[in-house]
N, C-alpha and C positions, 0 to 999 in steps of 0.2 A: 283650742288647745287639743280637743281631741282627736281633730280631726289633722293637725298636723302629726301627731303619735299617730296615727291611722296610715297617714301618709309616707311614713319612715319606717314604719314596720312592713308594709306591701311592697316597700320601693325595693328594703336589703332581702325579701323574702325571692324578688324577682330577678336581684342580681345573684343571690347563691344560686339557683334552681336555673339559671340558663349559662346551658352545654354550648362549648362550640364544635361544630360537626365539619368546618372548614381543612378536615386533613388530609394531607396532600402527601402523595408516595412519591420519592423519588429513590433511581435505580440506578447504579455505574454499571455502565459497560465497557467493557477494556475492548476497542476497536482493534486493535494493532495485534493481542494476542487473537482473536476470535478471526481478522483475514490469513493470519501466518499458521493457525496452530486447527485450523478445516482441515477436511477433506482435500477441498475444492484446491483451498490454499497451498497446502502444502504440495498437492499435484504438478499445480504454476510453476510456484517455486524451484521445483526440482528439473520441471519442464525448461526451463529458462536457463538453470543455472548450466543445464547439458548445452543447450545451443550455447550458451557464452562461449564454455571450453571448448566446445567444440569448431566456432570462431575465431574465438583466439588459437587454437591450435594452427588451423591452416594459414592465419593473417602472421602466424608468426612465422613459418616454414616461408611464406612470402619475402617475409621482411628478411630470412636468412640468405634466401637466394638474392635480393637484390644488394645485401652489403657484398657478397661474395663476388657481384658483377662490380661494385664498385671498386672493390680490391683488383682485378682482375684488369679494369680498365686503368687503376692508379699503375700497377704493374707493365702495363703496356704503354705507358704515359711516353716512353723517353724512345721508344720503337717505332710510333704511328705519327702521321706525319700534325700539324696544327687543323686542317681539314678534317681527316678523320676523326680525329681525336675530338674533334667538338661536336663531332654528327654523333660519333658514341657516349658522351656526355647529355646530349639532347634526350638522347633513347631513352637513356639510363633515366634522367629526370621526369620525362612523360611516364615513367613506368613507376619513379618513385610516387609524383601527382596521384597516380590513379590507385596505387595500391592507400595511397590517404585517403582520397574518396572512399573506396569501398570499405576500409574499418573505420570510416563516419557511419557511412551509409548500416553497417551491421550495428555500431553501435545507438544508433537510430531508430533503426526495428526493435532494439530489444526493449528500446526504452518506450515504445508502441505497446508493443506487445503485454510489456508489463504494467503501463495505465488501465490499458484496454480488461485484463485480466482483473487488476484491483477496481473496475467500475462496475465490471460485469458481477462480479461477489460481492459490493457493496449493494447492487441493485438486486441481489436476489434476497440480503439480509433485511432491508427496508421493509415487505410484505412481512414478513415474519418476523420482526421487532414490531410492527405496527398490530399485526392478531395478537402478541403477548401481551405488551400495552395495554388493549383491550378488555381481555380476558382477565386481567390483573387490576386494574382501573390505576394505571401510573398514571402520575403529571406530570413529571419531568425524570428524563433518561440523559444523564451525566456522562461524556468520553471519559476513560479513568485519567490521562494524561491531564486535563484538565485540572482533576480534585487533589486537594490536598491530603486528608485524611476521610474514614469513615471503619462502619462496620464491614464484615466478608459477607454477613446475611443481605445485604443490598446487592449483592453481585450479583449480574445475573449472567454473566458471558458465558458460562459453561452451560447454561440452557438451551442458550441462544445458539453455542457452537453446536450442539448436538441436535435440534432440528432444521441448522444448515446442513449438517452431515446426510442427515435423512433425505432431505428436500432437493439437496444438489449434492451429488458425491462426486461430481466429476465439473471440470469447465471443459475438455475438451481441446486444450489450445494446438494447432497448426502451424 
């Protein structure tokens, strides 16, 4: 009997007296504000949105001049003979074809350009989410789009945005 009371009292003695040390930090990072609301990011961004207008500007000056040739050929419709008139229709549609292709083709770059620009700022953030990480001993670093709720003290994207700002203040794009 004693030695079962001996047994019950070391057993509860061993279950109060052990800690668990198994804690684990995790961190949200908001991705979406931290590539838009950089440096780097915002650079892109603004870098891009000129060439848009700026594409769209001349692809639309395009598009005015070829309705106005359309007009122009509907207006001579009843003057020119069926010959003519289909050779100047031909023109007209080669020129329509090709002004399609080239605001493909622009809208196609830009959409390059702006992968190219969002991979290039995600790969310079990885080194540097990965030394914080670190330095911090996290376990798990959460997209905030992903979470549902939490505290603001988990956040760490304004760290994060401010020595990408240091680290890369420019991309540079062409």
């Amino acid at each position: 009997m004693k030695y079962i009371v001996k047994l019950i009292v070391v057993t509860f003695f061993l279950f109060l007296s052990t800690n668990s040390f198994a804690e684990q930090k995790v961190v949200v990072l908001d991705m979406s504000f931290l590539l838009n609301s950089s440096k780097a990011g915002k650079e892109a961004q603004e870098y891009l949105k000129n060439k848009f207008t700026k594409n769209e500007k001349n692809l639309s000056n395009t598009e005015k001049l070829l309705k106005k040739q359309e007009a122009d050929l509907l207006a001579k419709k009843s003057t020119l003979s069926q010959e003519d008139l289909k050779k100047e229709s031909d023109k007209l549609r080669k020129k329509v074809i090709s002004y399609q292709k080239e605001r493909r083709a622009s809208l196609d770059d830009l959409a390059k350009q702006r992968s190219s620009a969002r991979a290039r700022l995600v790969e310079k953030v990885n080194p540097i989410l990965d030394t914080y990480i670190k330095e911090n001993n996290i376990s798990i670093v959460i997209d905030k789009k992903h979470m549902i709720g939490g505290l603001n003290e988990y956040d760490i994207t304004n760290i994060i945005v401010e020595r990408l700002n240091k680290e890369l203040p420019s991309l540079k794009l062409k």
